[in-house]
DODRENTI-92526 format. One record per residue (C-alpha): residue number from 1; x, y, z; chain. Coordinates in pm, 1 decimal. Each point is the difference from the previous one (the first is absolute). Layout:
<drentors>
DRENTOR; num; c1; c2; c3; cadena
DRENTOR; NUM; X; Y; Z; A
...
</drentors>
This chain:
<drentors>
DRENTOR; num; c1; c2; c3; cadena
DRENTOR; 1; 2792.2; -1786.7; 5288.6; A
DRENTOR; 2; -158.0; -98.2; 336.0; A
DRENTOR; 3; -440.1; 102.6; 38.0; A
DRENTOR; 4; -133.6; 24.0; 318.8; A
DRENTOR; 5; -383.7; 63.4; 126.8; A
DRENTOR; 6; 22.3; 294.7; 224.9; A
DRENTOR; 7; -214.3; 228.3; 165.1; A
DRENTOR; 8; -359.4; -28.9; 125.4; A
DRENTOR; 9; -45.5; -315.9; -163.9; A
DRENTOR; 10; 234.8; -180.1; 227.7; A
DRENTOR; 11; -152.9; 206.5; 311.7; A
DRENTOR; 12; -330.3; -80.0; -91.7; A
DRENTOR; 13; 77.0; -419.2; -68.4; A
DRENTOR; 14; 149.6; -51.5; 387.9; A
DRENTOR; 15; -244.7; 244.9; 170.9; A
DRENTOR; 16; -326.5; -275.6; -233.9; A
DRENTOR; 17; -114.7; 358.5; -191.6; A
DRENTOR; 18; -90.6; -18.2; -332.5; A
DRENTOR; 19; 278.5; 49.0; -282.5; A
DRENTOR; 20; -168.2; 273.9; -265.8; A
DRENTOR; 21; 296.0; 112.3; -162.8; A
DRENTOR; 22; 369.4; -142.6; -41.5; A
DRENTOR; 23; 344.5; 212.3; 18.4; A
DRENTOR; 24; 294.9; -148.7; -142.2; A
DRENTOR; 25; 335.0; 86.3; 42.1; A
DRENTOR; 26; 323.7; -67.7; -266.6; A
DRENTOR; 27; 346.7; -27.2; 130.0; A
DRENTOR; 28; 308.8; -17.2; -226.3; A
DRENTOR; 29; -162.7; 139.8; -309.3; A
DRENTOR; 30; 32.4; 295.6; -203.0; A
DRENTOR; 31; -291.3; 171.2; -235.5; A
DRENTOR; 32; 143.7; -131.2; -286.5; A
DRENTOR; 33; -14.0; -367.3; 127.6; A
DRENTOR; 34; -362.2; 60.0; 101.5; A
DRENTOR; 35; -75.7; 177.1; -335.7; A
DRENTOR; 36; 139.7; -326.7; -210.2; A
DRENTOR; 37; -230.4; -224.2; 250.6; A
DRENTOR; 38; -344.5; 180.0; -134.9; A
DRENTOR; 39; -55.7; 228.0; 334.7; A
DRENTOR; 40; -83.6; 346.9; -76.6; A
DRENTOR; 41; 116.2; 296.7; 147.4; A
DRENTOR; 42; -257.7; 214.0; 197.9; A
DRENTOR; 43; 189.5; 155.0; 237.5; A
DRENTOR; 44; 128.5; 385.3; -0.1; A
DRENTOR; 45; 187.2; 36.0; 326.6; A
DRENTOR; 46; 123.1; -377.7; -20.9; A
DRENTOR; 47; 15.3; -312.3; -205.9; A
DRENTOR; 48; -339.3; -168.9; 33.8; A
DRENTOR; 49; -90.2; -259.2; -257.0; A
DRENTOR; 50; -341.0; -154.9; -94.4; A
DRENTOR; 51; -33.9; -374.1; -25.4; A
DRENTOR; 52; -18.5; -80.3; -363.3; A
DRENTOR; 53; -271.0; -253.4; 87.1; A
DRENTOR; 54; -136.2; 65.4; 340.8; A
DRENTOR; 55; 7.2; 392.9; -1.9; A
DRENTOR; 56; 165.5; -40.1; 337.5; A
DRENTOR; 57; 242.1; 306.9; 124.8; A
DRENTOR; 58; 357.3; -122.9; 14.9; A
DRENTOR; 59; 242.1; 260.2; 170.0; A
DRENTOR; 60; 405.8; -25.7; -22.3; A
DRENTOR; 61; 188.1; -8.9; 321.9; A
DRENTOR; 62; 55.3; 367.1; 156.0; A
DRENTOR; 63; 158.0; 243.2; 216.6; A
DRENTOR; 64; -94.5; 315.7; 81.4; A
DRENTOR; 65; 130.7; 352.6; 130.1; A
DRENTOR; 66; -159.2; 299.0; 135.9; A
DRENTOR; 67; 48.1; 265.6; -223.0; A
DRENTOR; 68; -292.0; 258.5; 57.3; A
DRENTOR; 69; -313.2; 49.8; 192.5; A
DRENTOR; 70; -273.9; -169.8; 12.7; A
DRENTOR; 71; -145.9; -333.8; -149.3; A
DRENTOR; 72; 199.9; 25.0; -313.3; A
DRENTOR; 73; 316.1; 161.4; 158.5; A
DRENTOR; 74; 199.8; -329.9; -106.2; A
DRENTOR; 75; 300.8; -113.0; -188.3; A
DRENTOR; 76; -107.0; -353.4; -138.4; A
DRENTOR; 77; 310.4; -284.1; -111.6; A
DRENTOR; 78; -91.4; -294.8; -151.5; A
DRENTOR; 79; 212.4; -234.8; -137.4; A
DRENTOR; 80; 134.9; -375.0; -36.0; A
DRENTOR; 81; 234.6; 52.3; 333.5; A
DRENTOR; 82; -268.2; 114.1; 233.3; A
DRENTOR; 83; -112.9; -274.0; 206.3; A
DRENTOR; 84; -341.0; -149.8; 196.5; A
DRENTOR; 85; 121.0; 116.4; 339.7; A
DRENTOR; 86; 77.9; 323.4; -160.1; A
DRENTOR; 87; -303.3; 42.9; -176.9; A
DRENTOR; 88; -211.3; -120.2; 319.7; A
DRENTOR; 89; 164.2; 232.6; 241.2; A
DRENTOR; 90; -141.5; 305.3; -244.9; A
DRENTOR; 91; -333.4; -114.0; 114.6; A
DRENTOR; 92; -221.9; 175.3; 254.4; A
DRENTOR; 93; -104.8; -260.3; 234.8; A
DRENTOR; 94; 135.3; -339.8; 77.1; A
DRENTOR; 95; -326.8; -180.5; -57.9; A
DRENTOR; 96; 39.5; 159.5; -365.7; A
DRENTOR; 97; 369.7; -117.4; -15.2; A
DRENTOR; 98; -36.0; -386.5; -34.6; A
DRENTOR; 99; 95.2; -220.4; -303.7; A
DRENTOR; 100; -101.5; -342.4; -161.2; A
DRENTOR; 101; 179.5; -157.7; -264.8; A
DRENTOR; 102; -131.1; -231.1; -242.9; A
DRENTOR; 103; 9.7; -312.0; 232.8; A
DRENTOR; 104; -195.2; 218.0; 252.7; A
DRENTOR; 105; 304.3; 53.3; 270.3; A
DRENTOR; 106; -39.1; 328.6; 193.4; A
DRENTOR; 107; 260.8; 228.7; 16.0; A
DRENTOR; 108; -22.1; 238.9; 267.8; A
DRENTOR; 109; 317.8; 214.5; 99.7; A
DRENTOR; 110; -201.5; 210.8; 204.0; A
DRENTOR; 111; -199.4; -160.8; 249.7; A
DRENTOR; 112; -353.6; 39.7; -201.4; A
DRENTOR; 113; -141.6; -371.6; 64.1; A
DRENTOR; 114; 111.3; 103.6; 451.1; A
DRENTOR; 115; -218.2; 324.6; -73.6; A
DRENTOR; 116; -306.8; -158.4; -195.1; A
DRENTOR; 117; -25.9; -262.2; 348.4; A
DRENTOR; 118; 109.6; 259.3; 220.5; A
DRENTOR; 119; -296.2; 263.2; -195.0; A
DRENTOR; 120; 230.0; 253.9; -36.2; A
DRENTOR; 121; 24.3; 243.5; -255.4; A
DRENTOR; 122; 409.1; 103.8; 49.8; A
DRENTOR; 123; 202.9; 231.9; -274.0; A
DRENTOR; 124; 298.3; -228.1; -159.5; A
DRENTOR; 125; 259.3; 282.5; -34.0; A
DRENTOR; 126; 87.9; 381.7; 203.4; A
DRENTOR; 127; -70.5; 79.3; -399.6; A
DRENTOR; 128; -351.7; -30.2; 39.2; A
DRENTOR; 129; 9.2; 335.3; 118.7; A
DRENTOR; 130; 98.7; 106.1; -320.3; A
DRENTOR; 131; -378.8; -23.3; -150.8; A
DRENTOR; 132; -267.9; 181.0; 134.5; A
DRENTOR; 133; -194.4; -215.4; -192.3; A
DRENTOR; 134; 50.6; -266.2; 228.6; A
DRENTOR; 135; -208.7; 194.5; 326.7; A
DRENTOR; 136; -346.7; -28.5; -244.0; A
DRENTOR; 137; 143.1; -373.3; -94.1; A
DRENTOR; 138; -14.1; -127.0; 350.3; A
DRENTOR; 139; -287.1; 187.6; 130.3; A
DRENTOR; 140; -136.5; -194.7; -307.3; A
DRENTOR; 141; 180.2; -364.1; 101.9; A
DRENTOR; 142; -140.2; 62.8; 369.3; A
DRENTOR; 143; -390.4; 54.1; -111.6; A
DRENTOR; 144; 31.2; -333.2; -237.3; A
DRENTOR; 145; 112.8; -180.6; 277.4; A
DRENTOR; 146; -98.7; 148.9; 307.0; A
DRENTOR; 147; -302.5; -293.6; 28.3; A
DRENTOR; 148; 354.2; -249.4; 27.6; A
DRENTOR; 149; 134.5; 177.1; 297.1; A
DRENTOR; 150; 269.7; 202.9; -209.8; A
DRENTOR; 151; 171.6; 269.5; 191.3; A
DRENTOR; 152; 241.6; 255.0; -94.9; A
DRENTOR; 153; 353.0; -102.9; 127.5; A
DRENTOR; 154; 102.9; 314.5; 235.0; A
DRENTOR; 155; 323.3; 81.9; -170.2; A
DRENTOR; 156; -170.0; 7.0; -334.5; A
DRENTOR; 157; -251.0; 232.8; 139.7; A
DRENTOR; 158; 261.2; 198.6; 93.1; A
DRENTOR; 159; 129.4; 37.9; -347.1; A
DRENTOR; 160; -350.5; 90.8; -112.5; A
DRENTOR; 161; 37.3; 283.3; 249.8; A
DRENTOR; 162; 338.1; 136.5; -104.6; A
DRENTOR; 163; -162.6; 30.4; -377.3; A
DRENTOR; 164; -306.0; 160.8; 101.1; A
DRENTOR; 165; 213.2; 253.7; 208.1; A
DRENTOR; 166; 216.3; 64.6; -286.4; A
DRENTOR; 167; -230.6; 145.2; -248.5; A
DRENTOR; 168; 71.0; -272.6; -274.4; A
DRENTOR; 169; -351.1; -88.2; 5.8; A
DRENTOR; 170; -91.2; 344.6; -149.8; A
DRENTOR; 171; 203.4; -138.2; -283.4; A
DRENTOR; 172; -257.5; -278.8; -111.6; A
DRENTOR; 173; -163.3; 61.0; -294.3; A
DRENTOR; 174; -426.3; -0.9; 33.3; A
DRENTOR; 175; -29.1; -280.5; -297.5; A
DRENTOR; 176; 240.8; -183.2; 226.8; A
DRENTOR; 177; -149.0; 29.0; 335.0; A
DRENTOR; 178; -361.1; -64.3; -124.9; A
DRENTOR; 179; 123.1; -298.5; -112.6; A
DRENTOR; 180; 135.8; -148.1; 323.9; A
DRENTOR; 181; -322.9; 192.9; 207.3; A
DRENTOR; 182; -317.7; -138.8; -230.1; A
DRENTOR; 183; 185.2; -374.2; 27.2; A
DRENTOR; 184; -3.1; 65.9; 380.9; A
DRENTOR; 185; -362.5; 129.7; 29.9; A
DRENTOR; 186; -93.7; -377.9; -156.0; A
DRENTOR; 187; 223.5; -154.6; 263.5; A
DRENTOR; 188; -220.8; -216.5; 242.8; A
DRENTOR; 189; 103.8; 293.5; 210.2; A
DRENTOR; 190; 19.8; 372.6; -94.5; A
DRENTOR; 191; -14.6; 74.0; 343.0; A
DRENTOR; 192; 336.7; -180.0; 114.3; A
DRENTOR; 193; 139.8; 211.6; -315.6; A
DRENTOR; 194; -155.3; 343.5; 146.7; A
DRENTOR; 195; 124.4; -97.6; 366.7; A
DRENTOR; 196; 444.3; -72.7; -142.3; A
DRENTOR; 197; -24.2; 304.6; -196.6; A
DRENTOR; 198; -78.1; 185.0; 330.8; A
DRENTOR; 199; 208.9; -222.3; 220.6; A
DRENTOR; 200; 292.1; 89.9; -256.2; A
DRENTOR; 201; -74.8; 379.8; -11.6; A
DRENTOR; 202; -45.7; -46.9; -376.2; A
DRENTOR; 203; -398.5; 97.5; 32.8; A
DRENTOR; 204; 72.0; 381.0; 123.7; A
DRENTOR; 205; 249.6; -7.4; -348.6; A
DRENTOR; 206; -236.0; -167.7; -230.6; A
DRENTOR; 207; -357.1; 103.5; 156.9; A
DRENTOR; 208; 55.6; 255.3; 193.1; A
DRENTOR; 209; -385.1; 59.1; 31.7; A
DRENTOR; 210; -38.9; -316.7; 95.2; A
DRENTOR; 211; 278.2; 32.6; 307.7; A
DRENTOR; 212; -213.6; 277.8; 64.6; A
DRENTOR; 213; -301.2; -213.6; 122.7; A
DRENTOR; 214; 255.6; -292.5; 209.4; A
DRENTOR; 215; 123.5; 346.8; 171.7; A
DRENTOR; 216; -341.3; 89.0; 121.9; A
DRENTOR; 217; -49.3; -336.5; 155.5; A
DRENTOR; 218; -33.3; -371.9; 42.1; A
DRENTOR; 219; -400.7; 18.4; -55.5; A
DRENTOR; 220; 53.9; 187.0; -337.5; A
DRENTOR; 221; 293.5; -212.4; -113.1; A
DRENTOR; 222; -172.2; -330.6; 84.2; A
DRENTOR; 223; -331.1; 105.4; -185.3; A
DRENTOR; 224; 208.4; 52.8; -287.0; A
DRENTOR; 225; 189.9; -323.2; 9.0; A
DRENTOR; 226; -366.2; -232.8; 52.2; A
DRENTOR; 227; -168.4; 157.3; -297.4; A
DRENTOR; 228; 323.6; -149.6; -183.6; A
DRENTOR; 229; -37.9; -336.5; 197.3; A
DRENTOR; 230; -362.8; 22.3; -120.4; A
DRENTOR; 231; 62.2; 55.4; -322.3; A
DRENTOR; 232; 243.0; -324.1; -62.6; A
DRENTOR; 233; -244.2; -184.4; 195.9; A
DRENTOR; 234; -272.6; 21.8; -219.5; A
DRENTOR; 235; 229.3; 39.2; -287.8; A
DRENTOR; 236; -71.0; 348.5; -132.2; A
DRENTOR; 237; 159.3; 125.4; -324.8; A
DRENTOR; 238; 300.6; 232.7; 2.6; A
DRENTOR; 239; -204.1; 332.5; -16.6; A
DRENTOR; 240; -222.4; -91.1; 283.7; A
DRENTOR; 241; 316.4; -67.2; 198.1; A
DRENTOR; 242; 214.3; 334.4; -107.7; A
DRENTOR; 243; -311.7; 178.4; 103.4; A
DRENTOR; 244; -51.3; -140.0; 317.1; A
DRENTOR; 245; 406.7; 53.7; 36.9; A
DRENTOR; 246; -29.9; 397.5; -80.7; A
DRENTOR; 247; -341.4; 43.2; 227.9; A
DRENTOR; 248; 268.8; -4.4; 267.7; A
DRENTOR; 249; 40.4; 390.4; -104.5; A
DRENTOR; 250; -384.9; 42.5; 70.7; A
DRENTOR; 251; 43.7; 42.8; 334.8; A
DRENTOR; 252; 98.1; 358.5; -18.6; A
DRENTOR; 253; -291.2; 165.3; 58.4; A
DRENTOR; 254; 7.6; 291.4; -282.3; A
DRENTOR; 255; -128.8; -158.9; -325.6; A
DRENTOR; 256; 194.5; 164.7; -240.5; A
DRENTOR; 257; 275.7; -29.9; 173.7; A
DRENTOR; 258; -52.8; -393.0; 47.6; A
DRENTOR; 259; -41.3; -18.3; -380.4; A
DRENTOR; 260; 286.0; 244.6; -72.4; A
DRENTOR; 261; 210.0; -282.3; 170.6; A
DRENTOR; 262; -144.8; -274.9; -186.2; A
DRENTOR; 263; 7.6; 118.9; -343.1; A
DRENTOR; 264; 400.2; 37.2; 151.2; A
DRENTOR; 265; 27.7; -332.0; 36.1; A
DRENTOR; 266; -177.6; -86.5; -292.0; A
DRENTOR; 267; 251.8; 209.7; -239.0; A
DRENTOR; 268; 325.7; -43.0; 178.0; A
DRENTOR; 269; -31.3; -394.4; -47.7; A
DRENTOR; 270; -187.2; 35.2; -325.1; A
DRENTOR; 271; -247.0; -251.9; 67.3; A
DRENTOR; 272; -226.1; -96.0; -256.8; A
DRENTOR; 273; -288.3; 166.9; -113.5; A
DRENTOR; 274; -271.3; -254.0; 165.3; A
DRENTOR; 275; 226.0; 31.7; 312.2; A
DRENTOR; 276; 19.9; 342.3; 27.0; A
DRENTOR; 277; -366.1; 98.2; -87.5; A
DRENTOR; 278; -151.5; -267.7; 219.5; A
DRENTOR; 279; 223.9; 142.7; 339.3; A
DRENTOR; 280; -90.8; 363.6; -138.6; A
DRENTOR; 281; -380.8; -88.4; 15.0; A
DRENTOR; 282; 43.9; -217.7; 347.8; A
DRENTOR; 283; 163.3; 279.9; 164.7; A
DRENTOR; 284; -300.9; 225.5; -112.8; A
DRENTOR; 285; -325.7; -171.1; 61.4; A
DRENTOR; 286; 97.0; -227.8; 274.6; A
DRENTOR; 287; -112.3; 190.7; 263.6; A
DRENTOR; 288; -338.3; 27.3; -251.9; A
DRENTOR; 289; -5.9; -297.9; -62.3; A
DRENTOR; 290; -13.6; -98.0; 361.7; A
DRENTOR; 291; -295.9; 174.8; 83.5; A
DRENTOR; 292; -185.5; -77.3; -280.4; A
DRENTOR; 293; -322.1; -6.3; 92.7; A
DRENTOR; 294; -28.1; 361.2; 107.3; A
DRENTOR; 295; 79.9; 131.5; -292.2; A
DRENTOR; 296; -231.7; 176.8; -214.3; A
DRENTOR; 297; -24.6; -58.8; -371.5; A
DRENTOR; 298; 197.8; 257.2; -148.9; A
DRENTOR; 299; 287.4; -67.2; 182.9; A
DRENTOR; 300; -48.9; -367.6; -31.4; A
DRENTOR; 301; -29.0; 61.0; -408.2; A
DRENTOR; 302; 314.4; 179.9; -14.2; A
DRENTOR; 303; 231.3; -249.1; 163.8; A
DRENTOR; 304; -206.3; -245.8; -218.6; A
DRENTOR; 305; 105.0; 207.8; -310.8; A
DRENTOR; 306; 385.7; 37.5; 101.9; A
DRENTOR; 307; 14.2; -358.6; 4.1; A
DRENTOR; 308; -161.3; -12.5; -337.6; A
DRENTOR; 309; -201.7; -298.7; 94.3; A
DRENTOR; 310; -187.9; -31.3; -339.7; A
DRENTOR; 311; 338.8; -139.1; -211.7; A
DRENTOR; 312; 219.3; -95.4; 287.9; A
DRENTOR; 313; -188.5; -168.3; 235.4; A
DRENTOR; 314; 271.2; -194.7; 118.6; A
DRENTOR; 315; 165.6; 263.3; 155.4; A
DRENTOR; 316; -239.9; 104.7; 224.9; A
DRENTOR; 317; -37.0; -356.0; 121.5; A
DRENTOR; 318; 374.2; 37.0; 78.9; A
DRENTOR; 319; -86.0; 336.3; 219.1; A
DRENTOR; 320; -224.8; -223.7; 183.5; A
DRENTOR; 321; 214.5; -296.3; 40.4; A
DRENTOR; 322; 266.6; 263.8; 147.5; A
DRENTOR; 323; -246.3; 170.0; 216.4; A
DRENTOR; 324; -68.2; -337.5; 156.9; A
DRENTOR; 325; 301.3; -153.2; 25.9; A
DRENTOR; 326; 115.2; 361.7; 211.3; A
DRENTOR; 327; -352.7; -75.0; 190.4; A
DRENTOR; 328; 107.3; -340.1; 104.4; A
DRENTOR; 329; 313.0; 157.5; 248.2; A
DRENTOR; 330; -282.1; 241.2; 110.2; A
DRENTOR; 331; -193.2; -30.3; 312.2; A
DRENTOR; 332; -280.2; -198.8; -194.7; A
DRENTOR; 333; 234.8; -278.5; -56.2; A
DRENTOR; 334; 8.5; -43.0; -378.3; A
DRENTOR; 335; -428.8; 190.7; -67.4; A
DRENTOR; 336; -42.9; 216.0; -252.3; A
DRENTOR; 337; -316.2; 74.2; 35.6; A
DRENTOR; 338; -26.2; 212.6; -297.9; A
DRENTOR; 339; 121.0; -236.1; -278.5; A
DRENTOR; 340; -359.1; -149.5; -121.9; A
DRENTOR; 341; -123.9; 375.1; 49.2; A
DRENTOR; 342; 278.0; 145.0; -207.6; A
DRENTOR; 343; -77.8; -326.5; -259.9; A
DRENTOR; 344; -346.7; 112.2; -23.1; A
DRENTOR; 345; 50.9; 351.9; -42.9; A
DRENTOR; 346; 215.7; -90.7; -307.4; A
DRENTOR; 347; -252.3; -230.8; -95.1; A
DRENTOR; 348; -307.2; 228.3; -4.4; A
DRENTOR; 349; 190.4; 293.3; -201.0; A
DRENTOR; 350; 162.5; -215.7; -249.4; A
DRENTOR; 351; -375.7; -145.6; -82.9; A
DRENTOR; 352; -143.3; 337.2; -82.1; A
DRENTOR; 353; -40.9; -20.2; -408.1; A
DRENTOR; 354; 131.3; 225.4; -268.2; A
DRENTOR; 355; -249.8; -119.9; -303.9; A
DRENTOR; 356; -281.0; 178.9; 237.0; A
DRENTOR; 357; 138.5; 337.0; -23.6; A
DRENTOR; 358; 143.2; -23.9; -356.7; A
DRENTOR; 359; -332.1; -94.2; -76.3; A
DRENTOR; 360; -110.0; 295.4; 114.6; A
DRENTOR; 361; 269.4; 222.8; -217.9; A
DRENTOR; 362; 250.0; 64.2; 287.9; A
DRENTOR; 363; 330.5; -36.1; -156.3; A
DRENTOR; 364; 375.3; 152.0; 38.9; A
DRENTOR; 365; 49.2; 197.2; 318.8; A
DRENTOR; 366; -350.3; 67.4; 24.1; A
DRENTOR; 367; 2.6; -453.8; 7.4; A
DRENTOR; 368; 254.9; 17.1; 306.2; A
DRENTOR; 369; -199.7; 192.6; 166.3; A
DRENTOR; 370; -279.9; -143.4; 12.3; A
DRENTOR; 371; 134.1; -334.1; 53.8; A
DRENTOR; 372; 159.8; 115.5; 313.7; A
DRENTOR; 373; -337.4; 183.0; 67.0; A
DRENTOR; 374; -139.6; -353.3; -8.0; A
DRENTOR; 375; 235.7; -202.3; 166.5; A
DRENTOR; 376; -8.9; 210.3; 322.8; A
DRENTOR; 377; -372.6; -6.7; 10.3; A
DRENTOR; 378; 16.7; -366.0; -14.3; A
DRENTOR; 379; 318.9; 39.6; 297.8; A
DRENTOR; 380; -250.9; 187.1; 222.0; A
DRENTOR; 381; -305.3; -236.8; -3.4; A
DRENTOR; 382; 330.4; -253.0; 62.1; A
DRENTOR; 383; 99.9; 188.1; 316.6; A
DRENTOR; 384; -333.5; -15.9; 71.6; A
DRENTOR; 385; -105.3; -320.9; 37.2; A
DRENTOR; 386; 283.0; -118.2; 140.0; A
DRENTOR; 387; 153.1; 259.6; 231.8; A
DRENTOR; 388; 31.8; -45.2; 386.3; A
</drentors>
């Protein structure tokens, strides 16, 4: 039995990144071996043990064979005979195929340590056109290290090509995908991630609304892509950033329709709930929202009430962190002008008081009504003072 550190935690060492998590690989063993050493079995397509001690993921040596479509359209063999090179050449990108062994010598059949000076991100196998997995995985590589000078090599760009052209992307499941996309929206940059996904012809397959707005130009493309570069820059959460990603649909000019195309997106990659209802309510009061000011009460009440500012306050701040990180690719270079006006609106109607008109017997529907009676009146002496 022969253990090797492989993976990311070998890239990251000899590129200086932090090491978060540790993948361990077992040659020459069986189960049973592993089993009788304390390591528990967790895996369900292949043998992956758990560290009786450290926790730590320990995988036998494998092979594998395309059997099917899609990401799980494999034919896995593990077993004592299957060796490192073997096991490495499996692997999707020769950065991601280097060893260590216990007295911390590299083994790298495949060139990795040439691509991680040359920045290169280049496939270690023709079988890497096997996954379509491996188009999001890349995209993914290239907006982690796009700040290092990474590029894609040009022949594994090619590959990425052939699967998007051959429909195998179509068999990804949504869990899957969402996986691979949310990690990449947290990349330093989502934008690189956006720009291979078009530059592989995966975006027309995976976001085909979103090809939609690259095909009507380099203005609307690029607006897209520097609310993303925003959004990592001041380190926005995950639903600010899907958001800003699916207000690339807002360009159409039909509302419904630019929703319609959204909510799309929202179910065909089953985002999560705070995803998808933060890009629904972007794509419908943004333009609102950007003219703020001139709006009178009413309609500034109800896009106060769809947010439900009074228990999730949060989330409106969210709509305005969008709204200004898609302002700062804008003409006014990164002004918002209607973020502390927005703030205050929210203010002023969540300060209007129930105990005042249950004091005064209002209660049930007859309560809600008067309540929103109240908080508008409050909106309009709001508008009023501070309207331009």
């Amino acid at each position: 039995m022969q253990i090797y550190k492989v993976g990311g935690a070998v890239r990251d060492r000899l590129l200086g990144r932090p090491v978060t998590e540790v993948d361990w690989l077992v040659v020459g063993a069986t189960p049973e071996e592993m089993l009788a050493r304390g390591f528990r079995p967790v895996g369900a397509d292949f043998p992956v043990f758990l560290h009786p001690q450290t926790g730590d993921e320990y995988a036998l040596a494998r092979t594998e064979r395309k059997s099917g479509r899609g990401y799980g359209g494999f034919t896995f063999h593990a077993s004592p005979d299957v060796t490192l090179e073997e096991d490495l050449q499996r692997r999707d990108l020769t950065i991601n195929a280097i060893a260590e062994d216990h007295d911390g010598q590299l083994i790298d059949p495949y060139g990795g340590q040439h691509d991680l000076q040359a920045r290169l991100l280049r496939h270690v196998s023709p079988a890497f056109a096997e996954d379509p997995l491996r188009v999001l995985r890349v995209a993914r590589f290239a907006a982690r290290y796009a700040e290092l000078g990474f590029q894609i090599a040009d022949e594994t760009l090619e590959l990425m090509r052939q699967l998007a052209r051959s429909g195998e992307l179509s068999a990804l499941t949504a869990e899957r995908s969402w996986k691979e996309i949310s990690r990449a929206l947290m990349e330093p940059r989502p934008d690189v991630f956006v720009q291979v996904l078009q530059a592989s012809d995966a975006l027309a397959e995976l976001f085909p609304e979103l090809a939609a707005t690259f095909a009507m130009g380099n203005a609307a493309g690029e607006h897209l892509l520097g609310a993303l570069r925003q959004c990592a820059r001041h380190g926005q959460p995950l639903p600010v950033r899907w958001a800003c990603l699916l207000l690339g649909c807002a360009t159409r000019e039909d509302g419904e329709e630019r929703l319609a195309a959204i909510d799309a997106l929202n179910q065909r990659c089953k985002a999560p709930r705070d995803c998808q209802e933060l890009a629904m309510l972007l794509g419908r009061f943004h333009q609102a929202a950007s003219a703020a000011r001139t709006l009178p009460a009413e309609t500034l009440l109800d896009m106060l009430q769809h947010f439900d500012i009074y228990r999730r306050p949060e989330r409106f701040e969210q709509f305005i962190a969008a709204c200004e990180m898609d302002a700062w690719t804008g003409p006014e270079h990164g002004l918002f002008s209607q973020a502390d006006y927005l703030r205050g609106a929210a203010s002023a109607a969540r300060a209007v008081a129930v105990k005042p008109l249950l004091d005064q017997g209002y209660k049930g529907a007859e309560l809600g009504k008067a309540l929103s009676a109240a908080r508008l009146e409050t909106l309009r002496g709001y508008c009023q003072r501070n309207a331009k």
